[in-house]
Jmol script that loads the backbone (N, CA, C; Angstrom):
load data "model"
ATOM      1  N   UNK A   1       0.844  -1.188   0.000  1.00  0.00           N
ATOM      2  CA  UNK A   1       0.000   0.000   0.000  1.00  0.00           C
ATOM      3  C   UNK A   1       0.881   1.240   0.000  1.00  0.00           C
ATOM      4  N   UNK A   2       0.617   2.179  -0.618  1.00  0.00           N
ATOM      5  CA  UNK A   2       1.341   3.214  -0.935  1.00  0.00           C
ATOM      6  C   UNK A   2       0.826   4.319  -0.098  1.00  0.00           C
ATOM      7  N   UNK A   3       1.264   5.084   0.873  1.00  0.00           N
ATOM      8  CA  UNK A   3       0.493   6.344   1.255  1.00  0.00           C
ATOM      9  C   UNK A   3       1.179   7.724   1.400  1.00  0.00           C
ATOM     10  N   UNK A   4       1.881   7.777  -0.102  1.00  0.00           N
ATOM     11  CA  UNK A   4       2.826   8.832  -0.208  1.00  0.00           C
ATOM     12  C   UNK A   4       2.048   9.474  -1.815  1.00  0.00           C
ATOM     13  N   UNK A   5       2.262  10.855  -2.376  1.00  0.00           N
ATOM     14  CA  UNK A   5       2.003  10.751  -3.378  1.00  0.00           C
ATOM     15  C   UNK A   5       4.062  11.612  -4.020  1.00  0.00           C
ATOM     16  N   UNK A   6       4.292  11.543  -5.109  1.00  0.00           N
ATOM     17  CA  UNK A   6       5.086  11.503  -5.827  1.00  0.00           C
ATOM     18  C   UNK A   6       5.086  12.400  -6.841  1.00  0.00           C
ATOM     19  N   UNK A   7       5.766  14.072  -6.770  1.00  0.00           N
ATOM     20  CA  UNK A   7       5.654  14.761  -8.067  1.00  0.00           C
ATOM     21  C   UNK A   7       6.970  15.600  -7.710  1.00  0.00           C
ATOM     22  N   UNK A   8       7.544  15.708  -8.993  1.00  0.00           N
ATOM     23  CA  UNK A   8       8.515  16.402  -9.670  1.00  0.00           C
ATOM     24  C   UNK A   8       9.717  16.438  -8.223  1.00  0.00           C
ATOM     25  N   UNK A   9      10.048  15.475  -7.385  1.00  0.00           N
ATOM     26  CA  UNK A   9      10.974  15.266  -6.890  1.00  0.00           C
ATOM     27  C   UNK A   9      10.519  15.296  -5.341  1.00  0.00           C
ATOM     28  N   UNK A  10       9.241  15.466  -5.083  1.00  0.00           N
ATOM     29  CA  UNK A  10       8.473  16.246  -3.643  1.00  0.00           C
ATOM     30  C   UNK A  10       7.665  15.023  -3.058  1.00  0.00           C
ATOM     31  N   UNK A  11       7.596  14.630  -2.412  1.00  0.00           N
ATOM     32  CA  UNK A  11       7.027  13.931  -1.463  1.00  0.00           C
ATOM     33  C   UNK A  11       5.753  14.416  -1.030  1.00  0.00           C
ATOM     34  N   UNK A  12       4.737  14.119  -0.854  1.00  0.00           N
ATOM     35  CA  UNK A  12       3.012  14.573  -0.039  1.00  0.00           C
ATOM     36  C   UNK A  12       2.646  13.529   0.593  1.00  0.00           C
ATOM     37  N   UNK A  13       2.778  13.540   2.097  1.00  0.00           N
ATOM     38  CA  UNK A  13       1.715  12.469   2.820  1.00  0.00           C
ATOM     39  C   UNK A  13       0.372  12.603   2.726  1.00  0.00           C
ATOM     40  N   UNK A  14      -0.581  11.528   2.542  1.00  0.00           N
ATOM     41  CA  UNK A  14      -1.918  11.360   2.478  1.00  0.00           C
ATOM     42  C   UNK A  14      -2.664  10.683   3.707  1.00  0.00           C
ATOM     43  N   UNK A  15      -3.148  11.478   4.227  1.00  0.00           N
ATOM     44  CA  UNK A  15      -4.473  11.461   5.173  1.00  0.00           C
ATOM     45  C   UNK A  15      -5.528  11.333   5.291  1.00  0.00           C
ATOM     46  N   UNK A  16      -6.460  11.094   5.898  1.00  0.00           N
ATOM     47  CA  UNK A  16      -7.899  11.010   5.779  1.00  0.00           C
ATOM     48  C   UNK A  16      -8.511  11.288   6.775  1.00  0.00           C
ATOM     49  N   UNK A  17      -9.692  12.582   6.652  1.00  0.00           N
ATOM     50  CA  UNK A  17     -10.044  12.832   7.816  1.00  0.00           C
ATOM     51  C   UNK A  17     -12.137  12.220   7.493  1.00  0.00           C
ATOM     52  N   UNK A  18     -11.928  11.412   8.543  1.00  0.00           N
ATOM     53  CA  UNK A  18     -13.630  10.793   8.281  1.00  0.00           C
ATOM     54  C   UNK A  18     -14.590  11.724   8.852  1.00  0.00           C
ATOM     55  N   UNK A  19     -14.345  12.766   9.934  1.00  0.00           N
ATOM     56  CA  UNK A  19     -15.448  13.694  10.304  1.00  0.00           C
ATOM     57  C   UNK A  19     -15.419  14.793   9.468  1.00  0.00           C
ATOM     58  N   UNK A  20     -14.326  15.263   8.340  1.00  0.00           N
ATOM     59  CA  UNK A  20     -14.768  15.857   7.594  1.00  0.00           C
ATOM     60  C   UNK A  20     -14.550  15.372   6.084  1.00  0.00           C
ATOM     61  N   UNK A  21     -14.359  13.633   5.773  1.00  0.00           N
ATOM     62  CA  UNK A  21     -14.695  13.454   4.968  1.00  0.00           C
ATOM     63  C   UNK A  21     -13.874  13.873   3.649  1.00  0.00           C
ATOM     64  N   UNK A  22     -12.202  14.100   4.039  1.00  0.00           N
ATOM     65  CA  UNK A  22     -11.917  14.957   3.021  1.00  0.00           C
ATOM     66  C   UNK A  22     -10.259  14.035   2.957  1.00  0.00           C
ATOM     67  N   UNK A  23      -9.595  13.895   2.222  1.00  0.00           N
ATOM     68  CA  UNK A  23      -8.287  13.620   2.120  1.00  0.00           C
ATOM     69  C   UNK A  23      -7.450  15.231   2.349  1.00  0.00           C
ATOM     70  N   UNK A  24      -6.029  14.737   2.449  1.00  0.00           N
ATOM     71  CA  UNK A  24      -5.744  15.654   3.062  1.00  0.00           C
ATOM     72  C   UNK A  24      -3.932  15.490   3.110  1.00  0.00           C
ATOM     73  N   UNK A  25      -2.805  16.452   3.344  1.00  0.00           N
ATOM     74  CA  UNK A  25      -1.510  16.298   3.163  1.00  0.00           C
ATOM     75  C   UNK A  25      -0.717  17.301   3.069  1.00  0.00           C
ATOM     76  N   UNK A  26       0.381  17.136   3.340  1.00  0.00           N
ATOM     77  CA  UNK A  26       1.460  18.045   3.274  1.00  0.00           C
ATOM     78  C   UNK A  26       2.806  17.638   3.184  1.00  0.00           C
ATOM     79  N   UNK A  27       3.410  18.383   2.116  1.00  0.00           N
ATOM     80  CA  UNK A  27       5.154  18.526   1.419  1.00  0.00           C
ATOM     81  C   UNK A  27       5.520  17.636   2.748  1.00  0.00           C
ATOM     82  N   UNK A  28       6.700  16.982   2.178  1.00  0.00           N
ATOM     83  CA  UNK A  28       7.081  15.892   3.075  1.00  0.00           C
ATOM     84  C   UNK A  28       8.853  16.802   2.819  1.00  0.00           C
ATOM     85  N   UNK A  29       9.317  16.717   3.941  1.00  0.00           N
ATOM     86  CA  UNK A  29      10.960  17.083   3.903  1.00  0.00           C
ATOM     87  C   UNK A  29      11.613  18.302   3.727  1.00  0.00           C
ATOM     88  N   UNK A  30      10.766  19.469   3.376  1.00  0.00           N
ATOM     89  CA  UNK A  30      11.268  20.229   3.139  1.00  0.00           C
ATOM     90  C   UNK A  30      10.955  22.031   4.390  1.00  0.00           C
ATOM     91  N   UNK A  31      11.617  22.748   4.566  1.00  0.00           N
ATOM     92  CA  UNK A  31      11.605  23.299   5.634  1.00  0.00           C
ATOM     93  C   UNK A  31      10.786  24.813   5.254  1.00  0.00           C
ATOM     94  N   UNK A  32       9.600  24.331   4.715  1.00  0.00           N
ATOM     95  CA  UNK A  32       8.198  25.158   4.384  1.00  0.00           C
ATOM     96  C   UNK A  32       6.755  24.633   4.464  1.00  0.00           C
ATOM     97  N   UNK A  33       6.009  25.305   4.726  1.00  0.00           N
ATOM     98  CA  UNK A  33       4.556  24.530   4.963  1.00  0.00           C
ATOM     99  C   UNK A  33       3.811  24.437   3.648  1.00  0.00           C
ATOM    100  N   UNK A  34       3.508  23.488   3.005  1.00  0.00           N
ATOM    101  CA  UNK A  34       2.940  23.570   2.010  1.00  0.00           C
ATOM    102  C   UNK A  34       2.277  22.526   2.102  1.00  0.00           C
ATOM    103  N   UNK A  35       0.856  22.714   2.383  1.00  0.00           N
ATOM    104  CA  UNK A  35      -0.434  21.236   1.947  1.00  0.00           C
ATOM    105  C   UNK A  35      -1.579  21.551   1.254  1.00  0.00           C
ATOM    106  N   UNK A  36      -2.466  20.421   1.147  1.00  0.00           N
ATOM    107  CA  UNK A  36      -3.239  20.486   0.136  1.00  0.00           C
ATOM    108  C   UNK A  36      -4.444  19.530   0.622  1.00  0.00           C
ATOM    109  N   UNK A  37      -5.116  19.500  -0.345  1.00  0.00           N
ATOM    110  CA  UNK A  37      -6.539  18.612   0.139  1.00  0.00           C
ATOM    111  C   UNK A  37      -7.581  18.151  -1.263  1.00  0.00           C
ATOM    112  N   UNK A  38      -8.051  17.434  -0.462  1.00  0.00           N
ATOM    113  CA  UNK A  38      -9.402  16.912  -2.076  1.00  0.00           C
ATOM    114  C   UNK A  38     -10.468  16.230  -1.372  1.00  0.00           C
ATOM    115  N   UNK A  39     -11.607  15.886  -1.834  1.00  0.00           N
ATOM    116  CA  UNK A  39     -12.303  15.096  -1.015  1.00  0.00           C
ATOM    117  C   UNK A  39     -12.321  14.079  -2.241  1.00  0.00           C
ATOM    118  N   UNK A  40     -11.576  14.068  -3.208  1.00  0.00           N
ATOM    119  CA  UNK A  40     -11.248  12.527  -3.804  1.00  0.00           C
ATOM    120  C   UNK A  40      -9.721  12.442  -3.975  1.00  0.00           C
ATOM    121  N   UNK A  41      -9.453  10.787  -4.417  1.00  0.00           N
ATOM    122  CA  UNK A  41      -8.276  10.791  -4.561  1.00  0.00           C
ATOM    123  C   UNK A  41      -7.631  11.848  -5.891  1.00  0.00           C
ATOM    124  N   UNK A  42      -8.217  11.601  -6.457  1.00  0.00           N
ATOM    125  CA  UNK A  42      -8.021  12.613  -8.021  1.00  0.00           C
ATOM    126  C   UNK A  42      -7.972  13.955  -7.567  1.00  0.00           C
ATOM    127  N   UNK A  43      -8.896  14.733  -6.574  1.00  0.00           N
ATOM    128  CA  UNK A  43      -9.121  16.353  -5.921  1.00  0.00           C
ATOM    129  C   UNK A  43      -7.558  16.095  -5.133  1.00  0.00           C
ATOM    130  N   UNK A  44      -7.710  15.211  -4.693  1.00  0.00           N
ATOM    131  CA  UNK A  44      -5.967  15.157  -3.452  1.00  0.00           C
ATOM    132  C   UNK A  44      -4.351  15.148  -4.256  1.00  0.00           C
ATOM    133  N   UNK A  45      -4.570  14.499  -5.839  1.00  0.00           N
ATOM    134  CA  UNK A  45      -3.397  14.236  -6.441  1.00  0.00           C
ATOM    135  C   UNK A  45      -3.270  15.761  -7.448  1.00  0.00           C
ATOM    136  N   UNK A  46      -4.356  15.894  -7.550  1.00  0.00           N
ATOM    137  CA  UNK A  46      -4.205  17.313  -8.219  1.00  0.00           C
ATOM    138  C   UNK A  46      -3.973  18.617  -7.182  1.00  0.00           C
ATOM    139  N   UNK A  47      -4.222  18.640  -6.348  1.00  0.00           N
ATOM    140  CA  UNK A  47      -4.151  19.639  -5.175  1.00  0.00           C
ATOM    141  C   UNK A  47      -2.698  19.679  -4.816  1.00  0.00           C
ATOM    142  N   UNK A  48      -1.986  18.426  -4.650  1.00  0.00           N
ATOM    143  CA  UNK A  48      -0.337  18.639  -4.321  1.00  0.00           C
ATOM    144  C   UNK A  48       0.020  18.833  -5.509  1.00  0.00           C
ATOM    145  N   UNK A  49      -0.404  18.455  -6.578  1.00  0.00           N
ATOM    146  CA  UNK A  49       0.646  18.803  -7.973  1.00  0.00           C
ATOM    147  C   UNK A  49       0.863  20.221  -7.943  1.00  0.00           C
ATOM    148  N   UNK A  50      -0.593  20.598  -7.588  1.00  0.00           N
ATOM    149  CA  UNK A  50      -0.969  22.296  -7.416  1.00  0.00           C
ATOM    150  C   UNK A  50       0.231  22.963  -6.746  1.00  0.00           C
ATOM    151  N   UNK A  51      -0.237  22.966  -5.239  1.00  0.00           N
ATOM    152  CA  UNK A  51       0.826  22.979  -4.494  1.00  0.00           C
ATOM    153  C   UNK A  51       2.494  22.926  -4.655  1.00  0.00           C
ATOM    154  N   UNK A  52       2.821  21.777  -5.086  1.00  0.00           N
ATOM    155  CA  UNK A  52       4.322  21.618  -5.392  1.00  0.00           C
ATOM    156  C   UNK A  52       4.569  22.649  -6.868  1.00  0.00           C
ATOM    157  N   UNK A  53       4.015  23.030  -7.499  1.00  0.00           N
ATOM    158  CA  UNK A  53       4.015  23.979  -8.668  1.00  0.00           C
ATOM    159  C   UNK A  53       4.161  25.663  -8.014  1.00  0.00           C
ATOM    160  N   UNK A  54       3.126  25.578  -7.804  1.00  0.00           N
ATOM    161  CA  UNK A  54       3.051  27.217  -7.057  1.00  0.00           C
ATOM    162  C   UNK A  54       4.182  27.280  -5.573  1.00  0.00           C
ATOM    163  N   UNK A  55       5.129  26.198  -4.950  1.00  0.00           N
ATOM    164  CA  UNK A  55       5.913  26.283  -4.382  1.00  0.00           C
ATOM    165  C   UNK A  55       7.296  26.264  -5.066  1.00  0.00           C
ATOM    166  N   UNK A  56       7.254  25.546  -6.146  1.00  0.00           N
ATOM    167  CA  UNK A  56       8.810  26.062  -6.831  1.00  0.00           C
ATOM    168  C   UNK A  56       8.326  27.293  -7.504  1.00  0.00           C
ATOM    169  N   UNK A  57       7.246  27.962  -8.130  1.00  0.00           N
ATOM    170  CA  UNK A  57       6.647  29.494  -8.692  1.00  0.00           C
ATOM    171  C   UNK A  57       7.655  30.391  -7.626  1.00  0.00           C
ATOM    172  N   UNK A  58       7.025  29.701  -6.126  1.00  0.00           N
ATOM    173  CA  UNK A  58       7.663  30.926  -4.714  1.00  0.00           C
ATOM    174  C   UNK A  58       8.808  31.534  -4.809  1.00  0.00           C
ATOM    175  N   UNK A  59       9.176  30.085  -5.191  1.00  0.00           N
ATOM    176  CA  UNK A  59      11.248  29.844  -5.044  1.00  0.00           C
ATOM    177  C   UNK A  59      11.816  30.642  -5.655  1.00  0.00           C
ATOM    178  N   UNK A  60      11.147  30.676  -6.963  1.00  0.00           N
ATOM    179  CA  UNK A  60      11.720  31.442  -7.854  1.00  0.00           C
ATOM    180  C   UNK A  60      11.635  32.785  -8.078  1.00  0.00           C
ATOM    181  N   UNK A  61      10.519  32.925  -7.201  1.00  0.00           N
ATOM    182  CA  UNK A  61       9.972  34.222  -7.399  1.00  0.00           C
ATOM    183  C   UNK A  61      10.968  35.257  -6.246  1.00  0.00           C
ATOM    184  N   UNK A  62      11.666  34.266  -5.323  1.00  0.00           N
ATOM    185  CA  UNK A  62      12.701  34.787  -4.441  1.00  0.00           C
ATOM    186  C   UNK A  62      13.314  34.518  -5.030  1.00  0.00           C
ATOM    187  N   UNK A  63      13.822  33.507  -6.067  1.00  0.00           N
ATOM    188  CA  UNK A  63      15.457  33.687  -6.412  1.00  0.00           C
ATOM    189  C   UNK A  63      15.664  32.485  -5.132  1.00  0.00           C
ATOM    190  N   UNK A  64      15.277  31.755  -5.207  1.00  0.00           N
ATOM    191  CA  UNK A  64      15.910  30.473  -4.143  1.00  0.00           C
ATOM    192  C   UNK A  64      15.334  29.143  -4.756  1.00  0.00           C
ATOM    193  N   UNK A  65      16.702  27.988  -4.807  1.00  0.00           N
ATOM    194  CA  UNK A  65      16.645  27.094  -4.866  1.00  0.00           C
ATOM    195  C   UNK A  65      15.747  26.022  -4.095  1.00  0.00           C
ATOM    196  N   UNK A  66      14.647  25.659  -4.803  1.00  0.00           N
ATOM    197  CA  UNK A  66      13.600  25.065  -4.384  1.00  0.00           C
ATOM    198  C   UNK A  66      14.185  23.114  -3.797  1.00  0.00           C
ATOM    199  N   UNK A  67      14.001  23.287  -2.281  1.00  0.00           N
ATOM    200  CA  UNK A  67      14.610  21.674  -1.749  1.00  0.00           C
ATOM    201  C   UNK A  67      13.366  20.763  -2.129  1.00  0.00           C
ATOM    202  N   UNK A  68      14.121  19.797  -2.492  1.00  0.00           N
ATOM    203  CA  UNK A  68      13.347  18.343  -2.480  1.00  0.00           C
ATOM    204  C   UNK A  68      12.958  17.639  -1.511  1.00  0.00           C
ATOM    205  N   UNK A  69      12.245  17.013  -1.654  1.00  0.00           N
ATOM    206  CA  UNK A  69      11.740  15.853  -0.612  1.00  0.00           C
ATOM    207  C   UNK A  69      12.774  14.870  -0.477  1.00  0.00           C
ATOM    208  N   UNK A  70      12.970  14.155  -1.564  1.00  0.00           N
ATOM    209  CA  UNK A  70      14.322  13.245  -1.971  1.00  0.00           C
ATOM    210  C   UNK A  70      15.501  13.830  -0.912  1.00  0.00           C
TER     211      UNK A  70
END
end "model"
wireframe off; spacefill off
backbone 0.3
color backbone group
């Protein structure tokens, strides 16, 4: 069973919250807060892609080398 998701070098743990019914996660390894959410698996895998996109956007937008999860 897999309960990691996997994009462009970034790590996202996956959660599940049953009282609100929603999946749920955040950047794995790296020393910024960045999470995301879906109330499907598809809303949850697109939400970190989201996420991990608009967090290297940040990086760059400072001029800083965006860390990996890896």
């Amino acid at each position: 069973m897999k309960d990691v998701l996997n994009y462009k070098g970034f790590i996202g743990s996956v959660h599940f919250s049953a009282d609100d019914t929603v999946f749920y996660g955040k950047v794995e390894g790296i020393n910024d807060l960045v999470t995301f959410e879906g109330e499907t698996v598809k809303e949850l895998t697109e939400g970190f892609q989201y996420a991990v996109d608009e967090h290297i956007k940040d990086c760059e937008a400072e001029n800083i080398e965006p860390e990996k999860s890896y």
